[in-house]
Structures are given as structure tokens and as C-alpha cells.
C-alpha positions in Angstrom: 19.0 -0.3 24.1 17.1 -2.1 20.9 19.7 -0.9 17.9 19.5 -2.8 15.1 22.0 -2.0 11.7 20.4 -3.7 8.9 21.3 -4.5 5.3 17.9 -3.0 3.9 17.0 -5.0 0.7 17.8 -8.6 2.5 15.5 -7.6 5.7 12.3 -6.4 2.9 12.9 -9.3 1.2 11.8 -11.3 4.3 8.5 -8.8 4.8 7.5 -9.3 1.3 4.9 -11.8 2.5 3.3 -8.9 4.4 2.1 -6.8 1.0 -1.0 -6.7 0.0 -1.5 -7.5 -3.4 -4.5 -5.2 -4.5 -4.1 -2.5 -6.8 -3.9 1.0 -5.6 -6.5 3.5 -7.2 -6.7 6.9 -7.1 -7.0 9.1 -3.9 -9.2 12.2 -3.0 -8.4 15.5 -1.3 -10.2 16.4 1.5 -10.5 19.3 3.5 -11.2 19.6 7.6 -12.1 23.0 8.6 -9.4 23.1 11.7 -9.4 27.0 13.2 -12.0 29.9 12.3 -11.5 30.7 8.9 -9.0 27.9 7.8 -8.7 24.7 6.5 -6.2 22.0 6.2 -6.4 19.9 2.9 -5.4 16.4 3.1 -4.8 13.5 0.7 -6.6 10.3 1.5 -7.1 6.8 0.4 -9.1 4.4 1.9 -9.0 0.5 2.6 -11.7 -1.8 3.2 -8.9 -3.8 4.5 -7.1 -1.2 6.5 -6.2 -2.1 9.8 -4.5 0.9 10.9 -4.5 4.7 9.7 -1.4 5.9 8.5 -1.2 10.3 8.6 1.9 11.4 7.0 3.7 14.5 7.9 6.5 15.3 5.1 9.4 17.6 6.2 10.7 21.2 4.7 7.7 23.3 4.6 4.9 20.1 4.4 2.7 19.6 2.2 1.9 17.1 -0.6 2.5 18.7 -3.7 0.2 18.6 -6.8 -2.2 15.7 -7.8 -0.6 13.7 -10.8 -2.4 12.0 -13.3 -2.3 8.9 -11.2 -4.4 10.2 -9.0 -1.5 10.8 -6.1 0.6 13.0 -4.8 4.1 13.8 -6.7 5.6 15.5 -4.0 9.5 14.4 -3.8 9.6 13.8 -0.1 10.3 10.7 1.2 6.8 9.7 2.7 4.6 11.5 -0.2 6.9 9.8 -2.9 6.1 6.3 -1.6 2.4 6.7 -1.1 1.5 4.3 -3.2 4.1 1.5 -1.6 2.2 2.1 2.2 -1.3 1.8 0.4 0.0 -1.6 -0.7 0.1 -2.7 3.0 -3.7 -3.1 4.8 -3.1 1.0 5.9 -5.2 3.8 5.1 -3.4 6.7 3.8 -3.7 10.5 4.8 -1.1 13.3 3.8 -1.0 16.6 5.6 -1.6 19.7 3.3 -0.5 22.9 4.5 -3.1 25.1 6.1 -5.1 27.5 4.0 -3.6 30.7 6.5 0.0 30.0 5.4 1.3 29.5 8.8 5.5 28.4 7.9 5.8 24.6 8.7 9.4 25.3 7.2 9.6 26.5 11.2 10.3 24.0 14.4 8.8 26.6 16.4 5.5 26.9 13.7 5.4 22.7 14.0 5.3 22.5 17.8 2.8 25.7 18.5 -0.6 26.0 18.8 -2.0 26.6 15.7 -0.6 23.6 14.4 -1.8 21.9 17.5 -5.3 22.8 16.6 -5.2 21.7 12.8 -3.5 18.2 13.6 -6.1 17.5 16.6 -9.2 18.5 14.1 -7.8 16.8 11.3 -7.4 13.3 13.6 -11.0 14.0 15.2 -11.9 14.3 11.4 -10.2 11.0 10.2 -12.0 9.1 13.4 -15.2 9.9 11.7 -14.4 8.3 8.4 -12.8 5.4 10.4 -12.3 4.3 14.1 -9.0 2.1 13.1 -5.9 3.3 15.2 -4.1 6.5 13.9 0.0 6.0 13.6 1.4 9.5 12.9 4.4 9.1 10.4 7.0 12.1 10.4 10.1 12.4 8.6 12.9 15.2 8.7 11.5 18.5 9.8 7.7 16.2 9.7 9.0 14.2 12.7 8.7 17.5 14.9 4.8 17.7 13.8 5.0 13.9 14.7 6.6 14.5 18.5 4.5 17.6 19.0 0.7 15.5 18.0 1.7 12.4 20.5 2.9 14.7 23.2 -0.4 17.0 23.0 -2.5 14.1 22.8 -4.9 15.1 25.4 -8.1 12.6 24.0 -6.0 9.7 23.0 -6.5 10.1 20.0 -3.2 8.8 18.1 -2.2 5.1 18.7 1.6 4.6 17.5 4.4 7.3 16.2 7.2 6.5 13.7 10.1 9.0 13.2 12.2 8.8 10.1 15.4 10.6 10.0 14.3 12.8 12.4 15.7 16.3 13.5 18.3 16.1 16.3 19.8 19.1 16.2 19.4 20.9 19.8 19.8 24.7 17.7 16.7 24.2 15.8 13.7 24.6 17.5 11.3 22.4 18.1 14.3 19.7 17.5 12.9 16.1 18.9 14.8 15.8 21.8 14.0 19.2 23.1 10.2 17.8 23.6 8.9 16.3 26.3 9.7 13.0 25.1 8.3 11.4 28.7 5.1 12.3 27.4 5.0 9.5 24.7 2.6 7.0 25.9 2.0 5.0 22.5 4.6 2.5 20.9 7.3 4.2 18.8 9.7 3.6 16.5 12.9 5.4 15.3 13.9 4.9 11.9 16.8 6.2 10.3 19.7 5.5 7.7 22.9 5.1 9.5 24.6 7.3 6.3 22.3 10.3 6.6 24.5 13.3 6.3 22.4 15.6 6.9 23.8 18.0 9.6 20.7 18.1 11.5 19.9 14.6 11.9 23.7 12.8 12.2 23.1 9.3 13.5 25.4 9.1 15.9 23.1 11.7 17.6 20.0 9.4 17.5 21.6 6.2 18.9 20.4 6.6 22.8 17.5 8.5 22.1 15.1 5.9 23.0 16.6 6.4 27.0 14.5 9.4 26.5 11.2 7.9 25.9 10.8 6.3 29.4 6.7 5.9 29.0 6.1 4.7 25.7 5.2 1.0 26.2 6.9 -0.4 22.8 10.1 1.6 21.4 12.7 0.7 18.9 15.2 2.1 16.5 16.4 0.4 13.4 19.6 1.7 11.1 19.2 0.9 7.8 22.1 0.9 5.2 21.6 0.7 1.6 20.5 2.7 -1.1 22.1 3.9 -4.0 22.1 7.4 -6.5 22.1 9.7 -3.4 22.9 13.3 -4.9 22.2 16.9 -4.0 21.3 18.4 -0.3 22.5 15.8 2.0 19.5 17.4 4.0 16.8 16.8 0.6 15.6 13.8 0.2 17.2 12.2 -2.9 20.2 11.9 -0.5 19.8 9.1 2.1 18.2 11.2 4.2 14.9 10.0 2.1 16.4 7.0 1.6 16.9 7.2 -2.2 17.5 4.2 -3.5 15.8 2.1 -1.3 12.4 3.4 -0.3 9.8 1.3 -1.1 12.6 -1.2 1.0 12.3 1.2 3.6 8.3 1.1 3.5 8.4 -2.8 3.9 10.4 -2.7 6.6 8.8 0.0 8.7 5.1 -1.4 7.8 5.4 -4.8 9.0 6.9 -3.2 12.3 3.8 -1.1 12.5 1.5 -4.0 12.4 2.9 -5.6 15.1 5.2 -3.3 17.7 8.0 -5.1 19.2 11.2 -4.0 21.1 
């Protein structure tokens, strides 16, 4: 099995060559009519760059949060927070919004039905008509059962690559990532998560063999960070290491480079 511990800021020092060095402007919200009646807002920014399309699916109950004055997201979670630091990298950026019907994405069971199904299948058919790059779907906590659920119901092909940060392991909540038809990962994947995440759900010790599980994904690899400092709160929030506090624009560098170029 490819398990790798890593001292986080030495490892992104080595992928600094990797950045991009343009200046990241301001976003714009979209919004992709997915089932009758509803819409799914989603943040985007583009790259004439971009070799890859990053979609971002934040954990608790989704979403982005409000626009700041910036022109992004301020939204606390781990992947909205660090927008900016994966539009450095040659990536275009898309955050999931949550549906204009409500549905509870604070729910395993909400992430992995069909209604969610429908949203994230429009919203990717929507994306490959602004750009034909290759979609990675980028979950984290409760966002890595969205993640699980889009590769596995992937019936046109239409996602490329999967990365799961601290994702949910916990067999009593539904929709938990091992619970899922895992065989049905056909794209390269990798498994990121901070080997002092104390979060009940998603205990590393739990994660370690999960990649045994993914028998047809062509590419998959997990990589324990350490590092990371100020953690405080929720151990399950994410300015605990759970969203890497402390260290994630380190954790962007690391997973980006990875991204670019799958290896076991």
C-alpha cells in the first residue's frame, strides 16, 4: 500500500516550483439550471492556462458562503478558504453552491441520492461547455461523500480524477466513503488526510487500507500530512486539523502538484 507520513511545510517547499505566478482576480457566480425548477449556483474562475478543472465540494451543509470584497468566497471551509491558493496553480476553479430547493447536504444520505446526482451531473455537463479540460472532483469532510457519490455515478465519463481530504470513515453515518461502491472508481484517486485529525468520523487509523478498496482506479495514493499549528474548536470544524489549519495553502501545494501528474 502507497502510505506516505510527511512533514508538510518541507514537502511544499519542494512544489514551490510548480505555482503559477499570475495574479488571481475576481471570480463570478454562475448558475446551472440542474432539476425542473432549481438551480445550483457555483463559483467560478477561469484560466487561460488551466490544464485541469478543479470542482470543489466543501463539507457540513456545502456551500460557499458570501462573496467578499475580493471577489471570492469567505466561506471557512477548508477547500473554499484556499480558493485563491488552487487558482495559483494552472486549475480552473468551480465551488458547489447549494441547490436553490434546499435539499440538506448536512445529510450522507441527501449527498449520495438522486437529486444530488442530478445537480452534480448537470453542473459537470455545464462546466464541459465552458471548457473541455479534465474535471478532478475535490471533496473534503462530509464533501468527500458528494466526491465518492459523482465518480461512482459517472455513467458519461464525465469526471477525470477524485481527491478526498479528510474524508468521512465512519460506517454509522450514511453515505460514509467506504460504504460506497468504491470498485466503481475508474479514474486516478488520491487520499489526503492529516495523520492528527481528531475528528471522530474521520480517525486516521481508519483510512490507512482504504485504498485495498479501490481495486479499479488506475492511479491511487494516500499521503498523511503532519504539521499545522493554532488548531482550536470542533475537532470535526475546520480550524482544527481536520482543515488543516495552519498549514493549508501547504496542503494545496502538495495535493496540486499530485493532481498534475498521478503517481502511486
Amino acid at each position: 500500500m502507497n502510505n506516505f507520513r510527511v512533514l508538510a511545510w518541507a514537502v511544499a517547499l519542494l512544489f514551490t516550483s510548480h505555482l503559477h505566478a499570475q495574479e488571481v482576480g475576481k471570480g463570478e457566480v454562475l448558475r446551472v439550471d440542474t432539476r425542473e425548477g432549481v438551480n445550483v449556483p457555483i463559483f467560478t474562475y477561469w484560466r487561460s492556462d488551466a490544464v485541469a478543472t478543479l470542482v470543489l465540494f466543501s463539507g457540513g451543509a456545502g456551500g460557499y458562503g458570501r462573496i467578499g470584497e475580493d471577489g471570492w468566497p469567505t466561506g471557512g471551509n477548508f477547500l473554499i478558504r484556499t480558493g485563491k491558493r488552487w487558482a495559483s496553480h494552472p486549475f480552473n476553479v468551480v465551488m458547489v453552491g447549494r441547490p436553490t430547493d434546499g435539499i440538506d447536504l448536512s445529510s450522507g444520505s441527501v449527498r449520495t441520492g438522486d437529486s444530488h446526482a442530478a445537480d452534480n451531473v448537470a453542473m459537470f455537463r455545464a462546466i464541459k461547455l465552458k471548457s473541455q479540460l479534465p474535471i478532478w472532483v475535490v471533496g473534503t469532510s462530509s464533501g468527500t461523500i458528494s466526491a465518492a457519490a459523482a465518480a461512482i455515478q459517472d455513467s458519461e465519463n464525465l469526471i477525470s480524477g477524485v481527491v478526498l481530504t479528510s474524508w468521512v470513515v465512519a460506517y454509522k453515518i450514511p453515505g460514509a466513503v467506504p460504504k460506497q461502491n468504491l470498485e466503481k472508481f475508474r479514474v486516478p484517486t488520491l487520499v489526503f488526510h492529516h495523520a492528527d485529525d481528531a475528528c471522530w468520523a474521520c480517525r486516521p487509523d481508519e483510512v490507512k487500507n482504504i485504498t485495498s478498496t479501490l481495486t479499479n482506479a488506475p492511479i491511487k495514493k494516500i499521503i498523511f500530512v503532519n504539521g499545522g499549528s493554532g488548531a482550536t474548536g470542533n475537532p470535526c470544524e475546520p480550524m482544527h486539523h481536520h482543515g488543516f489549519v495552519g498549514m493549508q495553502n501547504e496542503a494545496v501545494d502538495i495535493i496540486a502538484p499530485w493532481i498534475l501528474n498521478p503517481s502511486q
